[in-house]
N, C-alpha and C positions, 0 to 999 in steps of 0.2 A: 433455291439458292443461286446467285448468282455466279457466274465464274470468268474468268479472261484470262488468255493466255500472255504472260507475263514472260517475255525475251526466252522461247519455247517447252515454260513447262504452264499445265492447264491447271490452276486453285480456283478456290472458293477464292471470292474476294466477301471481306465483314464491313461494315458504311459504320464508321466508328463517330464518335465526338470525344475528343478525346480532353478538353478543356471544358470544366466545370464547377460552379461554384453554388456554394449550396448556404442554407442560416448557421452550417458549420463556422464560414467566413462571414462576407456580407453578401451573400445571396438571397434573395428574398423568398427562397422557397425551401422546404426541407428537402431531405433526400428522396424520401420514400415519393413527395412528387415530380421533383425533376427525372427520377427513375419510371412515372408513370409517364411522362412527356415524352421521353425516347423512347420508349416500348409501343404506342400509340403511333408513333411515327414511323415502327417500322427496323429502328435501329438493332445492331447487332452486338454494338461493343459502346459501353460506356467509362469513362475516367473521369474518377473524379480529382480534384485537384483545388483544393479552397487553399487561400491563403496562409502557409507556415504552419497550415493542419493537415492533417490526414483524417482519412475518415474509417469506419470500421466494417468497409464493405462487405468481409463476410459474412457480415450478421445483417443484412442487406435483403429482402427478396427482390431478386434481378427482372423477373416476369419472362426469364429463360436470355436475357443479353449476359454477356460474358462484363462482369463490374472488375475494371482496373484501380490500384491503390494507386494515387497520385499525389503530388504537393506542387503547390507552385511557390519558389521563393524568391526571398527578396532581399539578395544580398548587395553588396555593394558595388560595382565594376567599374571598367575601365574608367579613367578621367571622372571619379567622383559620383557617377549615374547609378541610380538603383538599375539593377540588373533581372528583369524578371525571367525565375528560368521554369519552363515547364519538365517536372519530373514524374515519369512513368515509372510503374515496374518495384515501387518502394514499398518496407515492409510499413502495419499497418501502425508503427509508432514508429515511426521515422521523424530523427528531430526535427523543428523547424528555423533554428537561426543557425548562420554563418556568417563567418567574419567577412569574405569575401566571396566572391563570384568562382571562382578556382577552387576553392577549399570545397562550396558546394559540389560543384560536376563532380569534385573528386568522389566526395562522401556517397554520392547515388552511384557511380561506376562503382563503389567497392562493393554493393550490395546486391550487383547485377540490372542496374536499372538503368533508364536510357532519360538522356536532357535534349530539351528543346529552348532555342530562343526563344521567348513569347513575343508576341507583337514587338519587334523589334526598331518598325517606324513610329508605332507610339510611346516608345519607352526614349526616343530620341539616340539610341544606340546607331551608332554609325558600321558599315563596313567594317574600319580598321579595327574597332572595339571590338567584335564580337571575335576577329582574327586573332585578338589577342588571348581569347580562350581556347584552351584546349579540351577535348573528350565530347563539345557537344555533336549532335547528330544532325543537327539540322535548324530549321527556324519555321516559324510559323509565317507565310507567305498572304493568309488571309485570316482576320479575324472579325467576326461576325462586330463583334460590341464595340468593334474599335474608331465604325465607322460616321459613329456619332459625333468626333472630331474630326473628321475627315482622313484619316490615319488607318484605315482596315489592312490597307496592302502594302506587303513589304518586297512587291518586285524586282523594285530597282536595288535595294540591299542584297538579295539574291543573286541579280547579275553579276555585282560586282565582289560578291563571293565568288561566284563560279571565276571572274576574271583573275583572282589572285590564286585559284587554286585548290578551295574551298568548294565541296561536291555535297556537301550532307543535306539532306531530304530538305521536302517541301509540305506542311502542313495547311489546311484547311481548316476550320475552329468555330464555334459559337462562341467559348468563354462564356456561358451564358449567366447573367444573374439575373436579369426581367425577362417578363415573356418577349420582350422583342429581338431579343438576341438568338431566338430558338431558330435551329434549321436553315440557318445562311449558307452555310460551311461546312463543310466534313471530308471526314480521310477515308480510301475506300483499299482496304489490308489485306492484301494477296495472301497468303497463307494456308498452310493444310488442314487446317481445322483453327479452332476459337478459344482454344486453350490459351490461359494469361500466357503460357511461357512463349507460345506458336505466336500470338499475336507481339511479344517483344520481340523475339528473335528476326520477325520481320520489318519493324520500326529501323532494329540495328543493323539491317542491310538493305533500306530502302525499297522492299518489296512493299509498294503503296502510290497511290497518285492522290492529290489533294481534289478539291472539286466543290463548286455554287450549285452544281447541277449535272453537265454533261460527264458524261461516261465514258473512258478508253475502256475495247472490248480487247485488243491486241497491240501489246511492242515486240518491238525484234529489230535487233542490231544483228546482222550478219553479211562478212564480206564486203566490209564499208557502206553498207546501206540504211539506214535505218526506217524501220516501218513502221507503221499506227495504224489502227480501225477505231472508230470510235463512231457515240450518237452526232448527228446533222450538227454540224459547223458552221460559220458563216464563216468564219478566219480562222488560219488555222497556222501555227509558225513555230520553226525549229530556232532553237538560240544557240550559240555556241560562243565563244570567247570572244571578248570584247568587240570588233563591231561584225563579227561573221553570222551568217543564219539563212534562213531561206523563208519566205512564206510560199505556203500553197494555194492558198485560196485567202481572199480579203471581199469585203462589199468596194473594195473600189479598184480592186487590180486584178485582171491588168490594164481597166481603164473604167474612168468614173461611170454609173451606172448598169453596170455588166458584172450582176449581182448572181453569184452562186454561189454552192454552198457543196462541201464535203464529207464522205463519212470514212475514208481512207488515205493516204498516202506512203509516197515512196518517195527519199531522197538520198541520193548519193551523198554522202558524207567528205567534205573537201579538208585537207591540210589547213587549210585555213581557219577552219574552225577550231582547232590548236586541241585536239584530244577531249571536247566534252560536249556535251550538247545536251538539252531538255526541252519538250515542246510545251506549248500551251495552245490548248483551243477554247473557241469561243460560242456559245450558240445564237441566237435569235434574238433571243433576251438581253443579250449581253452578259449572259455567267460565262464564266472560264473555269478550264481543268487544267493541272499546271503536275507532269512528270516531274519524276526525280532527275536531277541532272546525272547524267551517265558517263561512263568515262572510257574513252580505250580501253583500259586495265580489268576494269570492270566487265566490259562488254564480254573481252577475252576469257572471263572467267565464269561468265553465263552460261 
């Protein structure tokens, strides 16, 4: 089992997929085989989540992964957009329409469940939209299936969360309905164990890093510093409030061809970066791992 020390306590960490769609919706495969695709690959933790259905996981055999009830809906949001929100943590008749984008988050927060923006560059949701709801947790940052339009990554929506204010997680995702959607993407779940409730409880405090590939082994905010260990980087960069941040390491700095690569660092955290910060590294390939953005407040309470 894998584990990393997460801003100084040691967990398992579970390699989840937590976006899933099965002949429930319109996935082209049933359950019982997309449950044999993550178990073959390795996986810890699977959610499923088909369209304005839920599925009846516990009568499910897991092949020993921990199977999450999910829904994905599609209610209406801001400025007229369907709104697609990824819902963990729901019972396993959980309805599937709402009148709006609000009324849903509400309905899953009363049941103890946690919302995600889905693909929020391919649903054409902007920054100020998604500002406009409240209860969600966070957005999905990479989506495996998304990228068939050119629309996988919602980085730059990200940022400009984190500059208004907005700190909540960063997901990683297949969304899978073909086999070509399988294993892009995934979330990797610091937590004490793999119990549904362990693995929510950690969604709802951002104990989790998204991931293509590379692996954080160590963070640690302490005394204005913030730290990282992770697998071989080529580029490797802190962000922080609108244009603050620092790279460590890049293939072209600190000057073109003077090519290295990193599996740790340390930075001093400046005023400048106005209270928040979250890294992303890169490997060889070009995958990225992208933390949760952190916050002062936060850190303090780590």
């Amino acid at each position: 089992m894998a584990e990393m020390n997460f801003y100084g306590e040691t967990l398992p960490v579970f390699r989840a997929n937590l976006h899933t769609h099965t002949k429930i919706s319109d996935g082209a495969f049933p359950p019982d085989y997309v449950v044999g695709f993550y178990h073959a690959e390795g996986y810890d933790v699977l959610a499923f989540s088909d369209h304005r259905k839920t599925n009846p996981v516990s009568t499910y055999e897991s092949g020993g992964m921990t199977l999450l009830s999910g829904i994905e809906l599609h209610p209406t949001g801001p400025r007229g957009i369907p709104c697609h929100l990824l819902a963990l943590g729901v019972p396993e008749d959980f309805p599937g329409e709402y009148p709006d984008a609000q009324s849903a988050i509400n309905a899953v927060a009363a049941v103890g469940g946690v919302v995600f923006a889905a693909h929020p560059h391919w649903c054409g949701l902007t920054s100020a939209d998604i500002l406009e709801l409240h209860g969600l947790a966070g957005i999905e940052v990479y989506n495996t299936s998304c990228r068939y339009i050119g629309k996988a990554y919602s980085e730059q929506t990200a940022h400009e969360l984190l500059d208004a204010g907005f700190s909540g997680g960063l997901l990683a995702v297949d969304d899978i309905h073909h086999l070509h959607h399988l294993f892009g993407g995934w979330t990797m779940i610091a937590a004490p164990d793999k119990s549904p409730q362990a693995l929510l409880n950690a969604l709802k405090t951002k104990h989790y890093y998204a991931t293509q590939g590379p692996e954080f082994h160590r963070l640690s905010f302490h005394d204005g510093v913030f730290e990282a260990e992770f697998s071989e980087a080529v580029e490797v960069v802190l962000s922080g409030r609108e244009s603050s941040g620092a790279v460590v390491v890049a293939p072209d700095y600190p000057m073109p061809g003077d090519r290295r690569t990193a599996t740790k660092f340390s930075v001093k955290v400046t005023p400048r970066m106005k209270g928040a910060v979250h890294c992303r590294i890169t490997d060889a390939a070009g995958k990225h791992a992208w933390t949760a953005p952190l916050t002062w407040d936060e850190a303090a309470q780590a």
